[in-house]
LOFILUM-545892 format. One record per residue: x negated, y negated, z of N, C-alpha, C in turn; residue in one letter. Coordinates in steps of 0.2 Angstrom, whole numbers, padded with zeros to 4 digits, always signed. Each point is the difference from the previous one (the first is absolute). Layout:
BEGIN
XYZXYZXYZA/...
END
This chain:
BEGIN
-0153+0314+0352-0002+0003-0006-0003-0005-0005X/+0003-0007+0001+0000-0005-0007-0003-0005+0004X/-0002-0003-0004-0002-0009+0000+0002-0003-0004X/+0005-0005-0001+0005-0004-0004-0007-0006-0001X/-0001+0002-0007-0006-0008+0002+0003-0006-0005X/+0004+0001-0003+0001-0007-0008+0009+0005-0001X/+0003-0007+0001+0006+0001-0005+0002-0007-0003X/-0003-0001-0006+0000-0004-0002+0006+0001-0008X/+0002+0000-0003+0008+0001-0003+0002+0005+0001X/+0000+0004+0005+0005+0007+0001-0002+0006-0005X/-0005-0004-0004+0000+0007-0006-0007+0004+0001X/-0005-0004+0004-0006+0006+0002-0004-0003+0005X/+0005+0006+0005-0004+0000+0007-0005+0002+0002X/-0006-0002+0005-0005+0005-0003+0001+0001+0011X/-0003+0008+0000+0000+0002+0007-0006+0004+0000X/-0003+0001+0007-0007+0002+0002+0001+0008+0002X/-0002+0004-0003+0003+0007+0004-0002+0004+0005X/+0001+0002+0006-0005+0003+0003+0001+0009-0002X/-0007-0001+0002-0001+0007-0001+0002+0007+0002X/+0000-0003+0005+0003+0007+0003+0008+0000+0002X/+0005+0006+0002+0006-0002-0005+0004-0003+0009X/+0003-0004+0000+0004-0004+0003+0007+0003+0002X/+0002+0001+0004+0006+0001+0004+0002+0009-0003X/+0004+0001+0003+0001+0007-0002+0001+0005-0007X/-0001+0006+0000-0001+0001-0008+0010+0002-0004X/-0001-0002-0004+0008+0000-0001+0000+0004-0009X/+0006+0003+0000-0002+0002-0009+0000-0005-0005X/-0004-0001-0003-0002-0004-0006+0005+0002-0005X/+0000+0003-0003+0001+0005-0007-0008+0001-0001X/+0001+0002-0009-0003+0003-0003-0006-0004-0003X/-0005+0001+0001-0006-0004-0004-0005+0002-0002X/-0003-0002-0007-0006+0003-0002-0004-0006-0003X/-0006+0001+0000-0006-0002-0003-0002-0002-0007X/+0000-0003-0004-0003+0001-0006-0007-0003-0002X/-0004+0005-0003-0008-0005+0002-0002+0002-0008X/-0005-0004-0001+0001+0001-0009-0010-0002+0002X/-0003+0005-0003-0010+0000+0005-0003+0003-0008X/-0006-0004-0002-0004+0001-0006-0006+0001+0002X/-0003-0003+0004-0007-0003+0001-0003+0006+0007X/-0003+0006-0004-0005+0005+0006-0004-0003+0007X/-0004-0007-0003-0002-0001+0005+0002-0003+0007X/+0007-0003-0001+0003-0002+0007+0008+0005+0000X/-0002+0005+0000+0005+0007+0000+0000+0000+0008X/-0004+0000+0002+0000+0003+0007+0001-0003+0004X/+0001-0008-0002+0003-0004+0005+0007+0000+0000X/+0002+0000-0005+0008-0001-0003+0001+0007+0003X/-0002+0006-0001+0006+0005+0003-0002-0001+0010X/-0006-0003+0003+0003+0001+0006+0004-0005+0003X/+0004-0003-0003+0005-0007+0000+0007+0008+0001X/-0002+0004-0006+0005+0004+0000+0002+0005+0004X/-0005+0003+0001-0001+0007+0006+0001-0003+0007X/+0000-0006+0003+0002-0003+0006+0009-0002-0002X/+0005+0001-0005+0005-0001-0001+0004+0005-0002X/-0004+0005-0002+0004+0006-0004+0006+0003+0005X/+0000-0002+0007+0005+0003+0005+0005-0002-0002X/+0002-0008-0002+0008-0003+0000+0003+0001-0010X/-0006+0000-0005+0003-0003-0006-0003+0007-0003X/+0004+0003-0005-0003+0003-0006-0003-0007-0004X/-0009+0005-0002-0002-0005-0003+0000+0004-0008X/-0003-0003-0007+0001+0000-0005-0005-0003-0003X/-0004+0002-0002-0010-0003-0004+0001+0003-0005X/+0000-0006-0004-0001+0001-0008-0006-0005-0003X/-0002+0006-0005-0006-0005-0002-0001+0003-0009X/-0005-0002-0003-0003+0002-0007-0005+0001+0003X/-0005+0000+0004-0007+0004-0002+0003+0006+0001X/-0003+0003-0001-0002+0007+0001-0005+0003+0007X/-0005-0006+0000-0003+0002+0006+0003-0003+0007X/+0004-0004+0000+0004-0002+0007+0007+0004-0003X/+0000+0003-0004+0007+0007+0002-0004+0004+0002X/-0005+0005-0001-0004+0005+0002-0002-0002+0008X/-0002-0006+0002-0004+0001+0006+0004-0002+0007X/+0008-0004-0005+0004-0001+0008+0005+0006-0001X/+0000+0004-0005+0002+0005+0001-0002+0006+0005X/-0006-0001+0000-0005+0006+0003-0001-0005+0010X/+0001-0006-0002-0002-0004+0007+0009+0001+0005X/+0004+0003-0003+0006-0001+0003+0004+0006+0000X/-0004+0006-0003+0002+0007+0002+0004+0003+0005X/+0006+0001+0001+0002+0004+0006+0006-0008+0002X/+0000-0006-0002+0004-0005+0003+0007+0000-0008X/+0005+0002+0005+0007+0003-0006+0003-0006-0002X/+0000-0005+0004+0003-0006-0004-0002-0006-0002X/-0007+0002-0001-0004-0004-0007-0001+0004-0004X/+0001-0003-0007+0003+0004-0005-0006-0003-0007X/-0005+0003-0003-0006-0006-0005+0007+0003-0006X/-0002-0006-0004+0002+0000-0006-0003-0004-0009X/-0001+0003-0003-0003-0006-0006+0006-0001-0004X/-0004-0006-0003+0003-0005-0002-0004-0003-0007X/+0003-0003-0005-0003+0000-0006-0004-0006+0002X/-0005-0003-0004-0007-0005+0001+0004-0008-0003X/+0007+0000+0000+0003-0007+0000+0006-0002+0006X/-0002-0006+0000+0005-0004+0004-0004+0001+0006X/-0004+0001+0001-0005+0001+0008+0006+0002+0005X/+0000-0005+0007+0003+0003+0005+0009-0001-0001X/+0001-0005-0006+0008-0002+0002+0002+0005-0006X/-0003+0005-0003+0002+0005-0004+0002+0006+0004X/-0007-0001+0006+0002+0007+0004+0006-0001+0004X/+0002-0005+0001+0007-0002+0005+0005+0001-0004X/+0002-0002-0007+0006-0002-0002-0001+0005-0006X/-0003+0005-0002+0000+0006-0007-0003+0004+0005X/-0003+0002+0002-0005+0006+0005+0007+0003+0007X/+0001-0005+0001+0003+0000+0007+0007-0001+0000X/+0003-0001-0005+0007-0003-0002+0005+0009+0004X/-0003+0005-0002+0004+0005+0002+0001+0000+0007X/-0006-0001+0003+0001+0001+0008+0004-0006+0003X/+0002-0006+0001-0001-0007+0001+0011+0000+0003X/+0001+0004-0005+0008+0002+0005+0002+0004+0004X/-0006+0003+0002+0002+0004+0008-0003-0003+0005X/-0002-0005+0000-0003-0005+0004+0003-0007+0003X/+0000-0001+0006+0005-0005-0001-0005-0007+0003X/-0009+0000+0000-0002-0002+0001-0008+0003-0003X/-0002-0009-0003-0004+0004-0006-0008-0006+0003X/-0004+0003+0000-0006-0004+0000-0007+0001-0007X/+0000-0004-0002-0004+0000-0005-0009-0005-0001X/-0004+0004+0000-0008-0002+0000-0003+0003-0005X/-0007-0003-0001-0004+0002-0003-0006-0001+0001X/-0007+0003-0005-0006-0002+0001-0002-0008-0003X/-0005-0001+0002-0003-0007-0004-0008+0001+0001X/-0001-0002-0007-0010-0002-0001+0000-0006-0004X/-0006-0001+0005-0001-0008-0006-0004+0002-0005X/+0003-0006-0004-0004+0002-0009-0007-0005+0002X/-0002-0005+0004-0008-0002-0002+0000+0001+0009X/-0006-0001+0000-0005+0000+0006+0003-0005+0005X/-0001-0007-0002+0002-0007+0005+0009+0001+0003X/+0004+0007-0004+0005-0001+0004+0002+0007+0005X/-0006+0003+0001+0000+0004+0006+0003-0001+0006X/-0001-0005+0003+0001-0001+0007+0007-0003-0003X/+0003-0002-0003+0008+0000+0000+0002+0005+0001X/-0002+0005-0006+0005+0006+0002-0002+0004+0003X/-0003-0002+0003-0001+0005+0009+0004-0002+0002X/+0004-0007+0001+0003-0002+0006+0009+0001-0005X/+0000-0001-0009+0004+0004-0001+0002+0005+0000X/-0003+0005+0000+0000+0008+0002+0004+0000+0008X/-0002-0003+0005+0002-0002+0006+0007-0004+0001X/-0001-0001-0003+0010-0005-0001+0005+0006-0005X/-0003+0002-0005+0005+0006-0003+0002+0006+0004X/-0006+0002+0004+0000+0006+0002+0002-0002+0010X/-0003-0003+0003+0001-0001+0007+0006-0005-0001X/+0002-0001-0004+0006-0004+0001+0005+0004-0002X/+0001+0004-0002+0005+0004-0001-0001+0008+0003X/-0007+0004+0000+0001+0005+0007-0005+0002+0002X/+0000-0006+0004-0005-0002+0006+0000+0007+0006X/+0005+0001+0000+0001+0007+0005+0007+0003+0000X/+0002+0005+0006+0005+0001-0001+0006-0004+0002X/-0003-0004+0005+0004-0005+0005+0003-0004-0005X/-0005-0001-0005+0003-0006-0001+0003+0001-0007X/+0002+0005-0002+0003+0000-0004+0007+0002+0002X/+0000+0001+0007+0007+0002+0002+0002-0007+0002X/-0004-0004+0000+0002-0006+0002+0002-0004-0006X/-0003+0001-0004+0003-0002-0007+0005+0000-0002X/+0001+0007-0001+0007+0002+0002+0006-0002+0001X/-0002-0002+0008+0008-0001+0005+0000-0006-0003X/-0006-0006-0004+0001-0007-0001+0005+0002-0005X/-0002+0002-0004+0005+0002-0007+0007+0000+0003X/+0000+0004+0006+0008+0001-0003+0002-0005+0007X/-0003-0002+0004+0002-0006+0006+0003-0006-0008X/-0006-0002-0003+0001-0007-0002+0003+0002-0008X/+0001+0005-0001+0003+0000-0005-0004-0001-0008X/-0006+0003+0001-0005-0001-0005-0001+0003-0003X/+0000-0002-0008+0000+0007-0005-0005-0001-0002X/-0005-0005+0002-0008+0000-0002-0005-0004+0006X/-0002+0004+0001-0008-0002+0005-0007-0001-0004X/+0000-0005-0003-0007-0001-0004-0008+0000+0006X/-0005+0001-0003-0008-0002+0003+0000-0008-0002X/-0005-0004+0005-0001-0005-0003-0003-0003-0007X/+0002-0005-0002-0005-0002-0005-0007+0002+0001X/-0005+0002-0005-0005+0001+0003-0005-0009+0000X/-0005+0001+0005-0006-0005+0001-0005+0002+0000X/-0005-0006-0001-0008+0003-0002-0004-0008-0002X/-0004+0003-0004-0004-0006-0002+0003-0001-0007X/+0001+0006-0004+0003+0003-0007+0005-0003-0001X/+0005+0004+0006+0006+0003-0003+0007-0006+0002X/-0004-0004+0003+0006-0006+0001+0003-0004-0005X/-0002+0000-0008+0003-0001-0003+0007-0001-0001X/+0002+0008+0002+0008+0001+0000+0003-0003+0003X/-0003-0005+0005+0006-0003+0003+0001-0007-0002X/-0005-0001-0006+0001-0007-0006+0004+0003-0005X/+0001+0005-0001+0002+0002-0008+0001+0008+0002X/+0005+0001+0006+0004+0005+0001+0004+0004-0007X/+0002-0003-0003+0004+0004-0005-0007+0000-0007X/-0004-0005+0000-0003+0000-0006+0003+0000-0006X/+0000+0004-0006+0001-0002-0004+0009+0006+0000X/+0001+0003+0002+0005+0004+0002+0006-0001+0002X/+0004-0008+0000+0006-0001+0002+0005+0003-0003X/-0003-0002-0008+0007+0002-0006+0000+0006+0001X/-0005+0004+0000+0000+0009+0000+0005+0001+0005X/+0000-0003+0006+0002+0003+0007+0008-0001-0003X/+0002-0004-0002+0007-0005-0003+0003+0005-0004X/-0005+0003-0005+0003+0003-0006+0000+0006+0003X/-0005+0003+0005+0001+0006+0004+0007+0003+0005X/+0002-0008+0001+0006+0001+0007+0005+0000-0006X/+0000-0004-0007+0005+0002-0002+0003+0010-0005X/-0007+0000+0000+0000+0007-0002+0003+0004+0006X/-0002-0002+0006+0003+0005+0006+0007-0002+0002X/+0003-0005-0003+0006-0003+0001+0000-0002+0007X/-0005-0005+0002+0001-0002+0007+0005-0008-0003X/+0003+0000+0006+0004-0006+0003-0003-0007+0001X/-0004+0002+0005-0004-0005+0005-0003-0003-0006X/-0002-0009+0002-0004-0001-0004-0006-0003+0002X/-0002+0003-0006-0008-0003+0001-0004-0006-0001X/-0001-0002+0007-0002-0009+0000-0009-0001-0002X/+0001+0000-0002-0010-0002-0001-0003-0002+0007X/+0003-0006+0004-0001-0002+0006+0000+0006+0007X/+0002+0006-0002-0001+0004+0006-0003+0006-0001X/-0006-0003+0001-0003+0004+0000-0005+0003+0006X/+0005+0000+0007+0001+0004+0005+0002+0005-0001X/+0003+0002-0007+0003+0008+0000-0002+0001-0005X/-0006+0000-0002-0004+0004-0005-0006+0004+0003X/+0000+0006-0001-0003+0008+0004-0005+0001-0003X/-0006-0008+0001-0006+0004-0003-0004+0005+0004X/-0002+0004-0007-0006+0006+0004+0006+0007-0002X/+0006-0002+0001+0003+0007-0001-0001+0006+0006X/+0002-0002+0007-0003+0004+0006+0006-0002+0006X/+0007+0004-0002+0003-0002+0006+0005+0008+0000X/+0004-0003+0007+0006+0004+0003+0006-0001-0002X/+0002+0003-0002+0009-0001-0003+0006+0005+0001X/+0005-0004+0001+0006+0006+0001+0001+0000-0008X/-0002+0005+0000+0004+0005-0008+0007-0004-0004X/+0002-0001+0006+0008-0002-0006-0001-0007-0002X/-0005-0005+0004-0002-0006-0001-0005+0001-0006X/-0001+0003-0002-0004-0001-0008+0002+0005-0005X/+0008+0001+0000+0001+0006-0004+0000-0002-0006X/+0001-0007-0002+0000-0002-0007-0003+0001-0003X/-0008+0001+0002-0007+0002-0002-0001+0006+0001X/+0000+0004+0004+0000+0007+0001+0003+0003-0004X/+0006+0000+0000+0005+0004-0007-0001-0001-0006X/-0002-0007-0003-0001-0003-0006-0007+0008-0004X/+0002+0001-0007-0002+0006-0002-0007-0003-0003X/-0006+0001+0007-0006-0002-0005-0002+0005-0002X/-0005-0004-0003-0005+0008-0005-0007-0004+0002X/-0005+0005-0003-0007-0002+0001-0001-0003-0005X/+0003-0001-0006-0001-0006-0006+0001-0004+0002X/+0005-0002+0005+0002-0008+0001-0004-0003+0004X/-0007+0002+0000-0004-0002+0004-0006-0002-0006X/-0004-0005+0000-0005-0001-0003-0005+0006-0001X/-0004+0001-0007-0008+0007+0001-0005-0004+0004X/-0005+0004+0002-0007-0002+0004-0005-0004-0004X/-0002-0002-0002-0002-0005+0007+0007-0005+0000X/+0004+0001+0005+0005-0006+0004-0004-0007-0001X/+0006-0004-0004-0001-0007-0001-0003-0003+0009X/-0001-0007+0001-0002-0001+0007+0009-0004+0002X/+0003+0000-0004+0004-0003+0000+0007-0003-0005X/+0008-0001+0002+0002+0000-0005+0003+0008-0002X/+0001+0003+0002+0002+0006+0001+0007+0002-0002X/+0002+0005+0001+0007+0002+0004-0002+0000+0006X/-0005+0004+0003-0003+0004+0005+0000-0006+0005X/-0002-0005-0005-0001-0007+0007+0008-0003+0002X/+0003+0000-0006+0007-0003+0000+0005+0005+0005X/-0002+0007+0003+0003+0004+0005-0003-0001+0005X/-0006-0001+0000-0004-0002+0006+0003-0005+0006X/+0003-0006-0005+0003-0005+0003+0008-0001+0001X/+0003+0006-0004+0005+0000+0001+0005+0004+0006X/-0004+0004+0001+0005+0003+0009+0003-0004+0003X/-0004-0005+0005+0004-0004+0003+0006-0004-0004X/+0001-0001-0005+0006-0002-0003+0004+0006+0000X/-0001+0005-0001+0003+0007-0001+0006+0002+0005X/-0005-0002+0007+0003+0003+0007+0004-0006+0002X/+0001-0006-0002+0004-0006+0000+0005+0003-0006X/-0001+0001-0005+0008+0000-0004+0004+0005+0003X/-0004+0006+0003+0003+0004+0004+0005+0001+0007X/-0001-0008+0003+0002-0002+0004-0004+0000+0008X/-0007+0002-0002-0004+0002+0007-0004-0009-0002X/-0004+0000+0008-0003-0003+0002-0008+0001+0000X/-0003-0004-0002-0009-0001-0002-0004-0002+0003X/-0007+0004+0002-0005-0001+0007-0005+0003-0002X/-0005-0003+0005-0007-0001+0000-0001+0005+0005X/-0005+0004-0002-0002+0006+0008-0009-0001+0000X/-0003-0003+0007-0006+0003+0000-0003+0005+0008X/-0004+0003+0002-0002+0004+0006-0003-0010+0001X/-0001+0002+0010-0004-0007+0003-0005-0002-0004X/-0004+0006+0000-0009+0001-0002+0001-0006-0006X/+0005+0003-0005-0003-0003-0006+0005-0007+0001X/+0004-0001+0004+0002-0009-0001-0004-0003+0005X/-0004+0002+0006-0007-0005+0000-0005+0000-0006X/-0001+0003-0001-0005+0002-0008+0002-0007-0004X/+0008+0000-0002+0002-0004-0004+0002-0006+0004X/+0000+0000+0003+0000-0007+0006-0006-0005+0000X/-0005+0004+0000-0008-0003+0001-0001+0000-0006X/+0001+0001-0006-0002+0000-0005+0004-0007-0006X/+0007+0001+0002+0005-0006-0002-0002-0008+0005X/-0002+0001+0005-0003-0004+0004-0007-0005-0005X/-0005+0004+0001-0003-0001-0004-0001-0002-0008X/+0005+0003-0002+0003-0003-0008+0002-0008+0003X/+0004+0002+0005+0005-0008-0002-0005-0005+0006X/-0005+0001+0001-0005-0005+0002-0005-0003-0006X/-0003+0004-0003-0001-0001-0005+0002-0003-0006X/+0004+0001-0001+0007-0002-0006+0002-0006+0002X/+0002-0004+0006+0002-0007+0004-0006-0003-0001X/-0007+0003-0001-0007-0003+0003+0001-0004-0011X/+0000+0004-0003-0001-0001-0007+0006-0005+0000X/+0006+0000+0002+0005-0002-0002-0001-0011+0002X/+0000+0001+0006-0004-0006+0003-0004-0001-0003X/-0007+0000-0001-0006-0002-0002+0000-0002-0009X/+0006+0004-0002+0000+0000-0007+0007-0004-0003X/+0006+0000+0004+0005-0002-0001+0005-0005+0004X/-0005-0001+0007+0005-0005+0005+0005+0006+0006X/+0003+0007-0003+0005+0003+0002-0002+0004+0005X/+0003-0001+0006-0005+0005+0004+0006+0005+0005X/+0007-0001-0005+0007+0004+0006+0003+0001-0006X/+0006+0005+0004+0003+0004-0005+0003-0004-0006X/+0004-0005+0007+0004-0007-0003-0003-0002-0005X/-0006-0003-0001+0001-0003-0003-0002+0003-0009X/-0001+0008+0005-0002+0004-0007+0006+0002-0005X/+0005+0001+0003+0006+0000-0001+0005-0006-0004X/-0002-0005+0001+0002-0004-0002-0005-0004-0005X/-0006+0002-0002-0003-0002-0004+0001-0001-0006X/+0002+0004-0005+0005+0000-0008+0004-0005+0000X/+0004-0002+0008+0004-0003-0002-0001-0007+0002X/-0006+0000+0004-0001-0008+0000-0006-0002-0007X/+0000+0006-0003-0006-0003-0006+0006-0003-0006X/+0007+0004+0001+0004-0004-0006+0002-0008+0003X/+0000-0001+0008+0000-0007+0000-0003-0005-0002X/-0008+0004+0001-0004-0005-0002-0003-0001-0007X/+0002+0004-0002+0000+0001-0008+0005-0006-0002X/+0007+0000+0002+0006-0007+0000-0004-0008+0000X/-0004+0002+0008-0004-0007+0001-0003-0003-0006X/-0005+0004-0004-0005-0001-0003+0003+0000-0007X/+0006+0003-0003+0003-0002-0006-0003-0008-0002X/+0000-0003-0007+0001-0005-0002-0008-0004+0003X/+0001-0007+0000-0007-0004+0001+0002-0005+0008X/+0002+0008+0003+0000-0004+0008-0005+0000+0004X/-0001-0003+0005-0007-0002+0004+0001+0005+0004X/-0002+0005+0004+0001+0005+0007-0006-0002+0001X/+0002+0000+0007-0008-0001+0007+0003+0004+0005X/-0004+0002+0001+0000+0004+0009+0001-0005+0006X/+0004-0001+0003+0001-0003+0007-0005+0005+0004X/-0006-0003+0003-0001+0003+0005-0008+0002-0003X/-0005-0003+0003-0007+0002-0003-0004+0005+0005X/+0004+0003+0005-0002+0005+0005-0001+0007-0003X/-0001+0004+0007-0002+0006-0003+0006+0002-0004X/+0006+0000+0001+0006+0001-0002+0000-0003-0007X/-0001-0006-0001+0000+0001-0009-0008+0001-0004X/-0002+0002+0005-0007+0001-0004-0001+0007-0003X/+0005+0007+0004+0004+0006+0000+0004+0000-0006X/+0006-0007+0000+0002+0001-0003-0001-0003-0010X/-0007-0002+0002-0001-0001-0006-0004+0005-0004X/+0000+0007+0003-0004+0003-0003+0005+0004-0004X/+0006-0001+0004+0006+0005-0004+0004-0003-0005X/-0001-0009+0003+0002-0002-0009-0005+0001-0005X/-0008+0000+0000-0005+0004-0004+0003+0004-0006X/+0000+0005+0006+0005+0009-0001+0003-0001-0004X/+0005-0005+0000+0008+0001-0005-0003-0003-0004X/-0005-0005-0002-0002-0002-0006+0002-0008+0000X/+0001-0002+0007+0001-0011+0001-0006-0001+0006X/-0002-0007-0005-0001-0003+0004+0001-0007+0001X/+0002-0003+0006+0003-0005+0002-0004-0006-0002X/+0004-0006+0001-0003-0007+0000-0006-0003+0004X/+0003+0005+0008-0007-0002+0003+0005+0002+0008X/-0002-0003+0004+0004+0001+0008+0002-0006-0001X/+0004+0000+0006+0004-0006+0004-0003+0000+0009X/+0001-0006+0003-0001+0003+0005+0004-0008+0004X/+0004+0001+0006+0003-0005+0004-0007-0009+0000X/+0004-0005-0001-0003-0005+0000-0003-0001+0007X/-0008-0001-0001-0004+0000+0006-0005+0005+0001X/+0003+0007-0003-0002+0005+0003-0006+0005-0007X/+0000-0006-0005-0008+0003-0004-0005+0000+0003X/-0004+0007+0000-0006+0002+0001-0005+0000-0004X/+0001+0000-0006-0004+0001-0005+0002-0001-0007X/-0002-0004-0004+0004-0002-0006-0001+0007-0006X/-0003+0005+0002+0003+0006-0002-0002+0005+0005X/+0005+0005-0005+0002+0006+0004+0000+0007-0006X/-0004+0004+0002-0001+0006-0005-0001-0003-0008X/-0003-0006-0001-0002-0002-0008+0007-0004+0000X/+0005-0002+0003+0006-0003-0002-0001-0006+0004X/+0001-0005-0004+0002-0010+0005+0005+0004+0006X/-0001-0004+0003+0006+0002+0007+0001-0011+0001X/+0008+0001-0002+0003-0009+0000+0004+0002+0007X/+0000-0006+0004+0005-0002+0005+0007+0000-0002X/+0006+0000+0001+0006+0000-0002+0003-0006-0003X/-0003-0005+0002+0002-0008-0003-0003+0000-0005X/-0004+0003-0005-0003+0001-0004+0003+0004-0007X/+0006+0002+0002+0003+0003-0005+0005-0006-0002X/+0003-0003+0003+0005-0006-0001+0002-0002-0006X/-0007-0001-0004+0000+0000-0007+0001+0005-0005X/-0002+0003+0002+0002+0009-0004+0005+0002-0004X/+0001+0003-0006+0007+0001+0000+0000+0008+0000X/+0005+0004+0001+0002+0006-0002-0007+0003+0004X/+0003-0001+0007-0006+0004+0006+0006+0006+0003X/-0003+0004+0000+0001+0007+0004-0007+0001+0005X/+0005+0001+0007-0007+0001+0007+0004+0009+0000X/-0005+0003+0003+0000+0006-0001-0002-0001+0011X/+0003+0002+0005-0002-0001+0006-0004+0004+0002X/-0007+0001+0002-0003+0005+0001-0004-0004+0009X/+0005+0001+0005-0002-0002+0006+0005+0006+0003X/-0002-0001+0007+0002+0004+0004+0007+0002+0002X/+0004+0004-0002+0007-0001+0004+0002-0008+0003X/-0002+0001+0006+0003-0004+0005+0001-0008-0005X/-0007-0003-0005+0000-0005-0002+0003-0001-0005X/+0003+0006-0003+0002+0001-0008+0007-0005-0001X/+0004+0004+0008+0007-0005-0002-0002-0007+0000X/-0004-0004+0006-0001-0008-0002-0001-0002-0006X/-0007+0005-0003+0001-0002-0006+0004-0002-0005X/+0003+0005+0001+0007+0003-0005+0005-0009+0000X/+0002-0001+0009+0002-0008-0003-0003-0004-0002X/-0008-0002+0001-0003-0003-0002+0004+0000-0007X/-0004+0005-0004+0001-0001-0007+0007-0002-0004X/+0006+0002+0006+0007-0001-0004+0001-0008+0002X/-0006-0002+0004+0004-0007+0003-0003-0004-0009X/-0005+0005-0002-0003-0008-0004+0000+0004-0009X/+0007+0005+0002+0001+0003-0005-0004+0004-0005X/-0007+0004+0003-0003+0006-0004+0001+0006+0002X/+0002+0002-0005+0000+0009+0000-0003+0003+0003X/+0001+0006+0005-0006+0004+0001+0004+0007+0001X/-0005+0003+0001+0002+0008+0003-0005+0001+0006X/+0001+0005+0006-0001+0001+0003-0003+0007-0001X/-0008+0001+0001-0003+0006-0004+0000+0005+0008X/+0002+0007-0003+0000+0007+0007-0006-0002+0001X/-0003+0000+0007-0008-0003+0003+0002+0007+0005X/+0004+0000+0003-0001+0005+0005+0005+0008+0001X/
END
């Protein structure tokens, strides 16, 4: 049914769903659709997502035009358990889920929630094509696979199934400044809902951007019951950010965690090769700029970067002399990343015998006997592993300081 691909803190798993439904049909409970749709011109793709699912779930279309009430009403004539409804011209799709949809939402005991998308300029077209394809074929892609969805829920005990982050050429943003400007809102939000659980800034693995997931009902009751209105929603034109809207946006997956459920990632195959080749190519690209402009070309040492800038920040304190050990490729990498932080060294070092050239990148390069006289030297070791420990006694034999810089 699943593909287990990342569990990475227990808090959001992400699995691959297939399509068609997996092992034999078993009763589910009770499930509905809520879909919140504005935009005429892609009406007709959003309801055939529907009409291939209308078998297993009452579905539930709320909207403010008037002309996508008139035309999926007349498109969906004679199908009893989709149901069109309007809805006032605030709070877009998380007004039609939580004010719109609030009556319906407890005879359910499993709730799935989508909407429409358009891009506001031209260049971010081809994003949301493929986010249109992540909110919608990731949540009901068919009917198999919402039965499969399903069983994951109540297998793994999950009171939220989120869509990917979205990717693109745009939209990657969000995964440098997922919360954006929205922390406090979500903080001041979970206390208005009286959640428990606390809200870390650092996990932002359980934050539900796009607003387009599966839920067991009980797992987000604190949201659901809570007595919204359509006032409590910003008027149109919606701010781009900074919201309430945005601050619930992000807060489900905390929701279904205070609740005591578990948090997950749902995509169909299609689109996690889609995202696979695409992330590929992000993080070639992104290593190629990270080398070439900063020395770091691995997770490690991207991960550890902040913390090795506070070392060498120490080094450089005060009117001490720092030189690079090592006038190889290895500290000639890593002299672009002291650049970066804003030092530049004395010049390199390199083992007696073995100067090449009396400089190196615009710096003197001295043999090691040549610091003898120096006072208050710091060597910064930018050679290869294997040689770093020798050098390491070198230097305690004749008493200078150094560190040992992440090279690999």
């Amino acid at each position: 049914m699943t593909n287990k691909v990342h569990g990475g803190n227990v808090k959001n798993d992400t699995h691959i769903i297939e399509s068609i439904q997996s092992g034999r049909e078993e009763e589910e409970g009770k499930s509905a659709i809520i879909v919140n749709l504005y935009y005429p011109d892609i009406l007709d793709e959003c309801l055939r997502y529907l009409g291939e699912i209308a078998e297993i779930a009452d579905i539930y279309i709320f909207s403010s035009n008037s002309i996508v009430l008139e035309r999926a009403s007349e498109k969906l004539t004679g199908i009893k358990n989709i149901f069109v409804r309007q809805k006032e011209n605030r709070g877009r799709d998380l007004s039609a889920l939580l004010v719109g949809a609030r009556t319906y939402l407890k005879a359910y005991d499993y709730i799935c929630f989508t909407h429409d998308k358009k891009a506001k300029h031209e260049f971010l077209q081809n994003d949301l094509k493929w986010w249109m394809n992540n909110i919608w074929g990731n949540t009901v892609g068919s009917s198999g696979y919402v039965r499969n969805v399903i069983s994951l829920m109540k297998e793994g005990n999950y009171g939220i199934l989120m869509v990917p982050k979205p990717v693109g050429i745009h939209m990657d943003a969000l995964y440098s400044t997922p919360w954006n400007d929205n922390y406090e809102h979500v903080v001041q939000l979970a206390h208005k809902l009286k959640l428990e659980v606390e809200i870390k800034k650092e996990d932002t693995d359980i934050i539900s951007l796009g607003s387009a997931f599966w839920c067991q009902t009980d797992a987000l009751k604190k949201i659901f019951t809570y007595n919204w209105k359509y006032e409590d929603f910003p008027e149109e034109p919606m701010p781009d950010d900074g919201t309430i809207s945005h601050a619930i946006e992000r807060i489900f997956g905390f929701v279904a965690i205070d609740a005591g459920y578990n948090v997950g990632t749902i995509m169909n195959g299609e689109y996690a090769a889609y995202m696979v080749e695409m992330l590929q190519e992000k993080m070639q690209m992104t290593y190629k700029w990270l080398w070439e402009n900063l020395g770091v070309k691995n997770t490690y040492q991207l991960e550890n970067f902040n913390r090795e800038q506070k070392i060498i920040e120490e080094m450089f304190t005060g009117d001490k002399n720092v030189y690079l050990y090592g006038a190889g490729n290895y500290g000639v990498k890593y002299l672009q990343r002291l650049i970066f932080w804003g030092y530049r060294p004395k010049g390199y070092v390199v083992s007696d015998g073995h100067r090449e050239s009396m400089y190196c990148q615009g710096f003197p390069v001295k043999e090691l006997h040549e610091l003898k006289d120096e006072r208050d030297v710091e060597i910064i070791i930018t050679t290869n592993p294997q040689l770093q420990n020798i050098i390491a006694t070198q230097l305690e034999k004749i008493g200078i300081s150094y560190y040992k810089a992440i090279i690999v």
